[in-house]
N, C-alpha and C positions, 0 to 999 in steps of 0.2 A: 245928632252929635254924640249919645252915647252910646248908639249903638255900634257907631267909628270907634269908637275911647274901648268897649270891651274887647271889639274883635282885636284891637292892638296892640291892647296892654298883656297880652302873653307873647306874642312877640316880642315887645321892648325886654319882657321880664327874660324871656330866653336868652336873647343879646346879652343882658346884661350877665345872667349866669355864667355865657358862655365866657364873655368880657373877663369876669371875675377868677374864673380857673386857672384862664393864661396868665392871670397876674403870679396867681399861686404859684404856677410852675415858674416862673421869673425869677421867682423871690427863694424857690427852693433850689435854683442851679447857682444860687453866692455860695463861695464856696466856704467862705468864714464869719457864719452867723454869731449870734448870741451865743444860743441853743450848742452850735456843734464848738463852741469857745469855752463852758460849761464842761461839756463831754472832756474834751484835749485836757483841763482843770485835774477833773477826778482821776484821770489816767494818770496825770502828772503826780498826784499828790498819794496817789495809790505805789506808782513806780518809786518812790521815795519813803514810803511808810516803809515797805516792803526792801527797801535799799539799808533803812535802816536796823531793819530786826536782823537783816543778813549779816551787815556789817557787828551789830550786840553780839550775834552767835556764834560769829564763826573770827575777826578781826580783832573785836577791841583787847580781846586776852592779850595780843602786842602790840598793836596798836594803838597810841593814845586818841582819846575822844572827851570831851569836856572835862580834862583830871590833869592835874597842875604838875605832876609827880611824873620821874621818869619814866619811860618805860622799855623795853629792849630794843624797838623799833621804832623806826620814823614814823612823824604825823603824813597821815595820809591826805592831807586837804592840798588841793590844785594837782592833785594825782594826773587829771586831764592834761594841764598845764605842761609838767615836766615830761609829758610820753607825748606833746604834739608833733614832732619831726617823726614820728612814728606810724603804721597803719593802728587805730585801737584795736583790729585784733589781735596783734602782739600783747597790748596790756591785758589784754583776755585772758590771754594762752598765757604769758606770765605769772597770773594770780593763779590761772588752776592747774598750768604745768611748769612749776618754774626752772624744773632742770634741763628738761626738754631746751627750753630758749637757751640757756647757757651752754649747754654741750652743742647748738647750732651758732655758737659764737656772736652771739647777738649784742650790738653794743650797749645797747643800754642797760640789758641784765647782766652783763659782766660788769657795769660799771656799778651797778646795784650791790651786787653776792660778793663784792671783791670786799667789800669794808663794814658789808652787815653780818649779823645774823643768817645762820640757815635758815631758809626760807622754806615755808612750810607752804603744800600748794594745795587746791582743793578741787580735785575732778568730781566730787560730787555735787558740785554746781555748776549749773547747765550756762549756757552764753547768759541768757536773758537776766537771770538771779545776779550775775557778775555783771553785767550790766546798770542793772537798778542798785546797786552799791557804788558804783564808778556814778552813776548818777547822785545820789546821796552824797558821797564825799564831794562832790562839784558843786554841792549845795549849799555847804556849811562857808558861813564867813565868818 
């Protein structure tokens, strides 16, 4: 009897290894673990740190942000909101070319430049930067 028990139990033990691996790969094809919900987390709150230094540097000079006090230009929050009939690359291209869109008769930025301020546009920020700021302002409630 044990000499049945030793020959077998590397057997069982291989099965069961092998048993074990497929599981692994089972559990590694979800697509929405803890682990990669974690990841998505630090992205998120990275694209928003980073939304918000842009928006300190380069925005709040006219635009208000936590400050009770007027300022030359409209509050930027539900920015998304107000350009949804829109593609978001036009709010793109608006923040960093904003004459560009009004010399193409665009209606939203003619609706914008008609009753504001000149609008000051910023081509030295790349889609992604103008992005994680449109994100940021989407953020704040």
């Amino acid at each position: 009897m044990r000499l049945y028990f030793v020959r077998i139990f590397p057997l069982l033990f291989a099965i069961g290894i092998i048993y074990h691996l497929q599981l692994i790969d089972r559990i590694e094809e979800v697509p929405y673990t803890e682990i990669s919900w974690r990841k998505d987390q630090q992205k998120q709150d990275t694209l928003l740190q980073q939304g918000e230094l842009l928006f300190r540097q380069h925005c709040s000079s006219c635009h208000p942000y936590k400050v009770k006090h007027r300022m030359p230009a409209s509050d930027l929050q539900g920015i998304s909101e107000r350009w949804e009939s829109y593609p978001k690359k036009d709010l793109i291209r608006f923040i960093q070319y904003p004459d560009s869109l009004r010399n193409e008769l665009h209606p939203r930025a003619l609706e914008i430049t008609k009753t504001a301020y000149p609008k000051v546009g910023f081509p030295d920020l790349n889609y992604r930067q103008v992005e994680s700021i449109i994100h940021f302002l989407d953020s704040i409630k």
